[in-house]
Each structure stands twice: as structure tokens, then as C-alpha cells.
C-alpha positions in Angstrom: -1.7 51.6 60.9 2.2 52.6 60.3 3.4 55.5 61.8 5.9 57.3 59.2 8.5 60.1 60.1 9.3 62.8 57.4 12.4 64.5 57.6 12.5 67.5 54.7 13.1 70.8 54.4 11.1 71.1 50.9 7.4 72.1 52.4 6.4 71.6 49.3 7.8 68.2 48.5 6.6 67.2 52.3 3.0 68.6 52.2 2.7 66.6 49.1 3.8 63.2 50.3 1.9 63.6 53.6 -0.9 63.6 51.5 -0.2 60.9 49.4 0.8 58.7 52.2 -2.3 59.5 54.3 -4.0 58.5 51.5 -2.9 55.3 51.7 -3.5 54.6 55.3 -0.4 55.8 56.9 -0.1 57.9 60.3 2.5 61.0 59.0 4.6 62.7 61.0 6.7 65.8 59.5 10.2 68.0 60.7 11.6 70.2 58.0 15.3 70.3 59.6 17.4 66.9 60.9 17.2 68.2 64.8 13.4 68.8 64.8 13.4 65.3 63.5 15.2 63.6 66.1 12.7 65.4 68.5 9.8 63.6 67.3 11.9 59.6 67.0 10.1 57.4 69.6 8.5 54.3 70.2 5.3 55.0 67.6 7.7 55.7 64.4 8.0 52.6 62.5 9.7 54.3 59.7 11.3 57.4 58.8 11.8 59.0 55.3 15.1 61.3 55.7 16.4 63.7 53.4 20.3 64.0 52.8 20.7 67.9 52.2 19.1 70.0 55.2 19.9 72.9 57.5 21.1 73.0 60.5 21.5 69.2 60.5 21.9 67.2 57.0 20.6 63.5 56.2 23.9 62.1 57.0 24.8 63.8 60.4 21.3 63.1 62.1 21.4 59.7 60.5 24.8 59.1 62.8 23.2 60.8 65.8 19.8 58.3 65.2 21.8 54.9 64.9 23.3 55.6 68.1 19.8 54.8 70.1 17.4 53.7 67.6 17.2 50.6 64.8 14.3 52.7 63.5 14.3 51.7 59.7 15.5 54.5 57.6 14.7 55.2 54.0 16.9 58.0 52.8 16.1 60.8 50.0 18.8 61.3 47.8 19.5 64.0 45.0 19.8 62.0 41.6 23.5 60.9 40.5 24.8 61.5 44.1 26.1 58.0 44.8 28.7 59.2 47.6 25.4 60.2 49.7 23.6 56.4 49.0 27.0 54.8 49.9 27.5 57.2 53.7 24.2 56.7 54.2 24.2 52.7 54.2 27.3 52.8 56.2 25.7 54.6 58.7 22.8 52.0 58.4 20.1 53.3 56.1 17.9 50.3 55.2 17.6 51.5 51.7 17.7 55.1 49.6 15.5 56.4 47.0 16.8 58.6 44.2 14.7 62.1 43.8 12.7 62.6 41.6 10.6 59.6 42.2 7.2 58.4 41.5 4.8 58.2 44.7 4.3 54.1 43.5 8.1 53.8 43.7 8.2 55.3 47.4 4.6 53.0 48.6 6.6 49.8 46.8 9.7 50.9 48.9 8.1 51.6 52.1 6.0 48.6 52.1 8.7 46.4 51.5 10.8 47.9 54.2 7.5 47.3 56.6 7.2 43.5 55.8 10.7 43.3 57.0 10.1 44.4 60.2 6.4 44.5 60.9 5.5 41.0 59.0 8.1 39.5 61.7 6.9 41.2 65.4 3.1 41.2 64.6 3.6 37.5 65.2 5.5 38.4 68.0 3.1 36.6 70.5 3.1 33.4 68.8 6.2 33.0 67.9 8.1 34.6 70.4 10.2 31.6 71.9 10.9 30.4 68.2 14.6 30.2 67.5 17.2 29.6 64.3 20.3 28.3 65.4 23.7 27.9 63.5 26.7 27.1 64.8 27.0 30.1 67.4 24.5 32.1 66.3 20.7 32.1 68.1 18.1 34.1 65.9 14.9 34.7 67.6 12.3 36.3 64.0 9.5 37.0 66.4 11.4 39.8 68.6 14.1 41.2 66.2 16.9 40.1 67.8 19.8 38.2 67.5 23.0 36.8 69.9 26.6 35.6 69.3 27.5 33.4 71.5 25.1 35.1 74.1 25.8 38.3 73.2 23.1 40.4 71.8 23.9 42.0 67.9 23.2 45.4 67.2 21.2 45.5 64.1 19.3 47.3 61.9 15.9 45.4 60.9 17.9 45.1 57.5 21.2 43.7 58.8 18.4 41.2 60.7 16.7 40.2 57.9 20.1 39.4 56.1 21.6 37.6 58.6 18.8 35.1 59.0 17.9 34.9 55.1 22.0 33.8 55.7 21.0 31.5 58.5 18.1 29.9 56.4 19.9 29.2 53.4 23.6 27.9 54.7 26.7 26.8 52.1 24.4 28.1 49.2 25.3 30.8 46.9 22.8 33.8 46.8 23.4 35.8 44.4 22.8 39.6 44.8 20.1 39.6 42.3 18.5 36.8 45.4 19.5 39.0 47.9 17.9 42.3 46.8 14.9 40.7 45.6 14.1 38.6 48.9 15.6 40.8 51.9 15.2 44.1 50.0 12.2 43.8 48.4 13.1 45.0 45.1 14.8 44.3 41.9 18.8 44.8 41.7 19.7 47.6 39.8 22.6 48.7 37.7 25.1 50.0 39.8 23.4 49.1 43.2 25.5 48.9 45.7 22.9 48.4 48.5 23.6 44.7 48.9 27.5 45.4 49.0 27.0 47.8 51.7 24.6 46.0 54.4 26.9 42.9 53.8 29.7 44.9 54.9 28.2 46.5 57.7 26.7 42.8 59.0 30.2 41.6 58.8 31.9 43.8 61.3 29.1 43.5 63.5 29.5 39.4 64.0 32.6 38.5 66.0 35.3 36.3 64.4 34.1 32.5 64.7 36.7 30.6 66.7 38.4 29.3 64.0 39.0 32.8 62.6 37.7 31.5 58.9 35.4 34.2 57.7 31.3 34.2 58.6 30.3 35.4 55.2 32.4 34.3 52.1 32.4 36.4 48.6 32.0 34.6 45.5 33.3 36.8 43.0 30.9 37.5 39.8 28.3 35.3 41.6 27.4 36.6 45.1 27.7 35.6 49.1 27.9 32.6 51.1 27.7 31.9 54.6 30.3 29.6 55.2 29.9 26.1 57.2 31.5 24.3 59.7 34.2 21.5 58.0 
């Protein structure tokens, strides 16, 4: 059973969801303000639904303050037409961001999606623990969410993971973002999505230069990504 996080100051809006989501099987957690939500982050959340515009502490400040000790996945709520918020909050390291108003089958086909990202790969953490992808200098280990350059363990978001070793599986082919979206997001690319664009940025900085200083990740323009390899 999932353990979600809610992070809203609409009681209405929150009372509502809770039930919908308890519903459906989920363990619900609430905080109506960004700093009573950071209270209740541990171990047991496996994903938290955070609202952009909040007193006392908005979605994009206690976003900042999560990222800097947990890779809890984040869905954000955003106000409709508010595209500066979607774009912050990516950069910051939300996995993906949901446009208010929004049906309650959009948010379950969301949340699931973000789940089999993470939860599909560590409840086989026991038997496939030791598993490995290597390329070139990069060790990805999909039972325990981790990966290492050159030894060195990457900070990533369960996203930025499941990116980099979609990249890993599928070297010197083009994946376009309509691919991308579809099999690391979990949903259809939409007009004016930037999503894609914004978690390949962020997975960028966070790989060192390979020796040879050519880049990691190469953009196709009009056609998508490509992880580059070795000559």
C-alpha cells in the first residue's frame, strides 16, 4: 500500500482527494501549509502531491528545502496557464506537474505511473540487487535506485534515474520525446510540454564531463536525444 503526502492549503480540494485516493487503496497523509509538510517527509512517504501557491511556505520554496535531503518523488499542483511554475518546479526536480483543474482519473493515471517508476524497480530489490548496467563509466544498479560515475554516487531523482538508464538501455539511438514521455513518464507528450526538456537538462549537469569532454547526451534538433557513444 503507497503512502501519499498532500501538501494543500485548499481543505476542500484536500478532503476531497484524500477520499478519492483512499478509495483506491492508498495510505493519505495531509499538511495544508509547505512547513507542516516537510514535518511529516520520512521514510513511509513514497510520494508527495505539492501545491505551488501556499502560506507561509509556497510549492516552489519547500520544494528546494525537500530536494536538499530527500529524492521523494514529487508531483506538483499547478494553477492552469502558469507555465513559469511547471518550468521552477522541474528545475528544482519535480518528477512531473499536473495542471488544476484536473479529473481524479488524470491524477490516479499520473500517480501510478510515477509509482511504477520507483516502486516497480525496488520491490525486486532482493532479487535483483547485485544486477548492474554498465556503459562506458557509468554503473547502474535498477534494483536499489542508484547510480555511480566513475565510483561516484549520482544524486537523482527516481525520474532523472529512470532517464538515465532508459539512456543506458538504448545507446546511439534516437528517442524521440514523444518515446521519452511515453516510456519514462508514463504519459503521452503534450503540446507545449516541456517536462522532457527539463529533466534532460537537469540529468545533464548532474553527470560529470566524460574524459574526452564530448557531451553525454546529444540533441537532435526536431527529432529528440541521444546518448552518445564511444568512437
Amino acid at each position: 500500500m503507497s503512502h501519499i503526502l498532500l501538501i494543500d492549503d485548499d481543505t476542500e480540494l484536500t478532503s476531497l482527494l484524500k477520499e478519492v485516493l483512499s478509495f483506491e487503496g492508498f495510505t493519505v497523509s495531509e499538511a495544508n501549509d509547505g512547513l507542516a509538510g516537510l514535518e511529516l517527509v520520512d521514510d513511509s512517504v513514497d510520494l508527495i502531491l505539492l501545491d505551488v501557491m501556499m502560506p507561509k511556505l509556497n510549492g516552489t520554496e519547500t520544494l528546494k528545502r525537500l530536494r536538499a535531503d530527500w529524492q521523494t518523488p514529487v508531483l506538483m499542483l499547478t494553477a492552469k496557464g502558469e507555465e513559469i511554475d511547471r518550468v521552477i518546479g522541474l528545475e528544482l526536480g519535480a518528477d512531473d506537474y499536473l495542471p488544476k483543474p484536473f479529473s481524479d482519473r488524470e491524477l490516479l493515471a499520473r500517480i501510478r505511473a510515477i509509482l511504477r517508476r520507483t516502486q516497480g524497480q525496488t520491490s525486486t530489490n532482493s532479487e535483483k540487487g547485485s544486477d548492474c548496467l554498465e556503459y562506458q563509466d557509468l554503473k547502474i544498479y535498477p534494483g536499489r535506485l542508484e547510480a555511480y560515475c566513475r565510483e561516484q554516487l549520482l544524486e537523482l531523482t527516481t525520474t532523472e534515474f529512470a532517464l538515465l538508464s532508459y539512456f543506458v538501455e538504448h545507446p546511439g539511438e534516437t528517442l524521440t520525446k514523444e518515446t521519452l514521455s511515453l516510456d519514462v513518464l508514463g504519459k503521452h507528450l503534450a503540446a507545449f510540454d516541456r517536462a522532457i526538456d527539463m529533466h534532460v537538462s537537469n540529468l545533464r549537469k548532474k553527470l560529470p564531463e566524460r574524459e574526452d569532454l564530448k557531451p553525454r547526451i546529444k540533441t537532435l534538433r526536431g527529432r529528440g536525444y541521444l546518448l552518445v557513444e564511444e568512437e
